[in-house]
N, C-alpha and C positions, 0 to 999 in steps of 0.2 A: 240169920238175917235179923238186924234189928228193926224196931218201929219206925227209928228216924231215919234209918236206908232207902226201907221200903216205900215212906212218905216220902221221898226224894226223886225216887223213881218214878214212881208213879205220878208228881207234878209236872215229871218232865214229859213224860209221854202224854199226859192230856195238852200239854202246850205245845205239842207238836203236833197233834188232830186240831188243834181248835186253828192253829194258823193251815194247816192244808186246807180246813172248810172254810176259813173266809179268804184263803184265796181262790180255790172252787168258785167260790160263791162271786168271788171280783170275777174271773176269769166268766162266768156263765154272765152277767149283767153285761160286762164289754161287747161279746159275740152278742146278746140277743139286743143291743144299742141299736136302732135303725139309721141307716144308712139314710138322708136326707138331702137332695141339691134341687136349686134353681138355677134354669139357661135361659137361653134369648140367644139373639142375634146381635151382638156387637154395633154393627151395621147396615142401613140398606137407604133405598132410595125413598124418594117419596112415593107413600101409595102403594109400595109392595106390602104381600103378606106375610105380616110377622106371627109367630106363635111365642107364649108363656109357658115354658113347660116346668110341673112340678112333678119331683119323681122321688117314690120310694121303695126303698129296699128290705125287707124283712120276712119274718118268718111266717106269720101268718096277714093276708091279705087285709083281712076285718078288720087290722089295729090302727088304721091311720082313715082320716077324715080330712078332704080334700076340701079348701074353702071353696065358698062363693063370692067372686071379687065383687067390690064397691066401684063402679067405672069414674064415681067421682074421686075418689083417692087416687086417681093416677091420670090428671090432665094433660092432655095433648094425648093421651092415647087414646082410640075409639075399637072397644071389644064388642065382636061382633055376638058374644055371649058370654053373659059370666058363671054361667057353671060350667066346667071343665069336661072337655072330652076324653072319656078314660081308657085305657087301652093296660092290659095286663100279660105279663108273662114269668115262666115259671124256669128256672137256671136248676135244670138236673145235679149239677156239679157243685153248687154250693147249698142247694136245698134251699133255696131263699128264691121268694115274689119279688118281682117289680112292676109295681106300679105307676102310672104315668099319666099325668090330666094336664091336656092343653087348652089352653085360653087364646085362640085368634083375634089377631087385632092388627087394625093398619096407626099410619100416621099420616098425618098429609101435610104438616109444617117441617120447614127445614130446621135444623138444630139439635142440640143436647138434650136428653132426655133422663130422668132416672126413674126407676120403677122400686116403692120404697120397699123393706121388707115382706115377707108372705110371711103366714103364721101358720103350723102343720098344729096339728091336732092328732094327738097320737095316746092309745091307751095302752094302761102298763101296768100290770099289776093291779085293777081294779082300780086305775087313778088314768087321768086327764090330762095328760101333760102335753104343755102348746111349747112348739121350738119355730124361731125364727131367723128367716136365712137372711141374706147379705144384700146391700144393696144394688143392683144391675142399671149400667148405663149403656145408650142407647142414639149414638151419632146418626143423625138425619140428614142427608146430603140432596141437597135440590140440582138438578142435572141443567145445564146451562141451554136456552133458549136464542133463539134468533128474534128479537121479535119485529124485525124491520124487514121479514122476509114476510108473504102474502099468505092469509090462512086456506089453506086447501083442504077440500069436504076427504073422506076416509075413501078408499078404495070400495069398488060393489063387488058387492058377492060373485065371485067368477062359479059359472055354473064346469063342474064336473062330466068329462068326456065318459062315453060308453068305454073305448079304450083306457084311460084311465083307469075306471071302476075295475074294469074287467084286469087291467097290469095290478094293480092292489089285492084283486081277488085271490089271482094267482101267487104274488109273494107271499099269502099268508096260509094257505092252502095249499103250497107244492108238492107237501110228503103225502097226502093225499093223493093229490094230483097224479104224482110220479108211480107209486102204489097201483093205481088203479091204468094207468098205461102201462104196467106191465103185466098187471091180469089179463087185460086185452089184447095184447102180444103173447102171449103164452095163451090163449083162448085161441087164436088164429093159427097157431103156428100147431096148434094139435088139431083142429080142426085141417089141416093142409094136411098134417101127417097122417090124420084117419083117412081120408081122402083118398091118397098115392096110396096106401097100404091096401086100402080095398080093390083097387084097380088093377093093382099089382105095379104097380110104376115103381123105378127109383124114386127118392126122396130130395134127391138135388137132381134137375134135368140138366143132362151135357148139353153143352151150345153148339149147337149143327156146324159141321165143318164146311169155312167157304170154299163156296164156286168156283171153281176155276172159269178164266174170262172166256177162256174158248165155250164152254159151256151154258154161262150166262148169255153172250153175243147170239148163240144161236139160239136158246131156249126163246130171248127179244126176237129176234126176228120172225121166230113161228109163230106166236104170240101177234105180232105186228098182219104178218098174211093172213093171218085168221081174223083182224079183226077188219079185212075189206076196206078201209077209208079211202082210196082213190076210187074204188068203184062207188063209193056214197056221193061225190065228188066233195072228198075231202082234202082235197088237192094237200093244200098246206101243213095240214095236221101230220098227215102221213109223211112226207121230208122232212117237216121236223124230228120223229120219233125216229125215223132211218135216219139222218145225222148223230141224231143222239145217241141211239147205240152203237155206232161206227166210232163216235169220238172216246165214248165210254172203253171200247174196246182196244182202243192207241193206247188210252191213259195206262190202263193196264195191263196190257202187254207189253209198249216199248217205251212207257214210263216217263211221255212225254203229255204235259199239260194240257191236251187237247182240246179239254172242255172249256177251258178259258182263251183257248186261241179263236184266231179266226178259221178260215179255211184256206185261206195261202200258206198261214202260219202251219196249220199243221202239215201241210203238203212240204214246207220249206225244212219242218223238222223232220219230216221221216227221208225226206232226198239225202237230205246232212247225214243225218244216220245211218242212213242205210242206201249207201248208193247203187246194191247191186238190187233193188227195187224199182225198176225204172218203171217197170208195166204195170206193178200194181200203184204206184202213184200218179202217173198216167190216167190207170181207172177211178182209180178213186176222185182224180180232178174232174171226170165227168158228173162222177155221184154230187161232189160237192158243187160244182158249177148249175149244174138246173135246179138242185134245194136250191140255192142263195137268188136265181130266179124266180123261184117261185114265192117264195116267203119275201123277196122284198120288192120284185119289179113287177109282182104281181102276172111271171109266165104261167102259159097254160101250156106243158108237154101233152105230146101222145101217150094215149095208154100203154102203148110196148114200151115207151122210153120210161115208165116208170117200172115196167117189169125187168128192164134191162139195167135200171140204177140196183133195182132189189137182188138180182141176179149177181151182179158185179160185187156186191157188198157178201154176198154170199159165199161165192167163190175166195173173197179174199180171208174171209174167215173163216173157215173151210179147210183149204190151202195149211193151216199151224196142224192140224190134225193128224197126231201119228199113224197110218195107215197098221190096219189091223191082219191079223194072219189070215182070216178069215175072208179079207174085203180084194187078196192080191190077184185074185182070180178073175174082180167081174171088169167086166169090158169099162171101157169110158161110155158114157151116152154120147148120143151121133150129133145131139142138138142141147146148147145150153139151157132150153127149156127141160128137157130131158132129164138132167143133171138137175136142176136146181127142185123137181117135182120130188124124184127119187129120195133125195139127203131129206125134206119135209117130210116125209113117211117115217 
């Protein structure tokens, strides 16, 4: 290899590191160039609140220097501070700060506005370098008045209901809320279940199986003789409660309205029904004939006529009862008193 080769070579290859480093070197100055903008609001009304926002992007937070505005250099705007409110944040993804300082300010005239340049102040390399942005304009729109209509004072303070407070409380406080009503249902329902556990009960109680009306009708009326109201002279009371279980006992046995009829009505329906009942509707028109005396004409019967309604009402309900193997042996009683003492045992 000769000298003038290897001098050839060799220039060539220094000229091709010295152009990689200073495009390196372009290429690291572009990336670490700060990112710089000024916004506003375009537009708004009169008197709303406007902000100045100046914002910058780079690498490290320290290198930029946010003015302090002059409020006389920008007429017609009224700042309600000129030093900036600063708020900072950190972009994982491009490893770069933004920084951001707002200037509030309203306007209260209608019209065009411009807001002249800002100047950033930003350090580089041991140097001071000011960059400035663009100019922002700023439509002021005055909102159309009435003014031939009467001026009326502002509405008063409307005072807040307890209801209210309390519907607010709750919108805001439900998960809460809901939370803790079902500690309290799961508090209860174990406490029920320790309960029946200890006593030995089931843990859901079966609902007792209904009455049959034959059985209801009579259990009323021992209930009824036992509690004496004609001997109190409770005349009234007492046909009342024998009607009423008499009616109670049509309704559900022969499934006629009773308790809403009168007393022809129901005599009218069990004839219809059932015409081979002649004697017990018969009897029953007695039962019902000295109640509706008594309760409304204000009669006063003999004490047997009301042992004799009690008796009649007894027998007729009585009467549905399947006779038992047990029962085919005993005699009839010789006297309806007889009868009616015996079945009350």
């Amino acid at each position: 290899m000769t000298a003038v080769s290897f001098f050839n070579r060799f220039r060539r290859r220094t000229g091709l590191w010295l152009t990689a480093g200073l495009l390196l070197f372009g290429c690291q100055r572009i990336l670490a160039a700060p990112a710089l903008r000024v916004f506003c609001d375009s537009a708004a009304w009169i008197g709303d609140s406007l902000s100045l926002k100046l914002q910058y992007e780079g690498s490290d937070p320290r290198n930029v220097l946010f003015p302090v505005l002059d409020p006389q250099a920008y007429p017609g705007l009224e700042f309600f501070s000129a030093t900036p409110e600063r708020d900072t944040a950190y972009d994982k993804t491009t490893g770069l700060f933004r920084l951001r300082a707002s200037y509030p300010f309203a306007i209260y005239t209608a019209g065009t506005y411009a807001i002249p340049p800002v100047s950033f102040r930003v350090f580089e390399n041991g140097q001071i370098l000011i960059y400035d942005t663009d100019t922002l304009w700023i439509n002021i729109y005055e909102p159309d008045v009435d003014t031939e209509q009467a001026i009326r004072d502002i509405k008063e303070i409307r005072q807040v209901s307890v209801r209210e407070r309390l519907g607010a409380y709750i919108r805001q406080n439900y998960l809460w809320i809901t939370a803790l009503a079902l500690v309290l249902a799961a508090a209860g329902f174990g406490w029920y279940y320790w309960r029946r556990k200890r006593h030995n009960l089931p843990i859901l109680s079966t609902p007792k199986p209904p009455i049959p009306p034959l059985e209801q009708a009579l259990a009323d009326l021992r209930k009824l003789k036992a509690k004496q109201l004609w001997q109190q002279n409770r005349i009234k009371e007492y046909y009342t409660e024998l009607t009423d279980i008499l009616r109670a006992f049509l309704a559900a046995e022969y499934h006629i309205a009773a308790i809403e009829m009168t007393s022809d009505e129901c005599l009218d329906a069990l004839r219809l029904n059932h015409p081979d009942r002649k004697e017990d509707v018969r009897n029953l028109g007695v039962v019902f004939r000295t109640a509706d005396l008594v309760k409304f004409a204000k009669g006063e019967p003999q004490p047997s006529e009301h042992e004799d309604c009690f008796r009649l009402i007894w027998r007729f309900v009585a009467a549905h009862k399947e006779p038992r193997p047990a029962d085919r042996h005993e005699a009839m009683p010789e006297t309806p008193q007889t009868r009616t003492d015996h079945e009350l045992e």
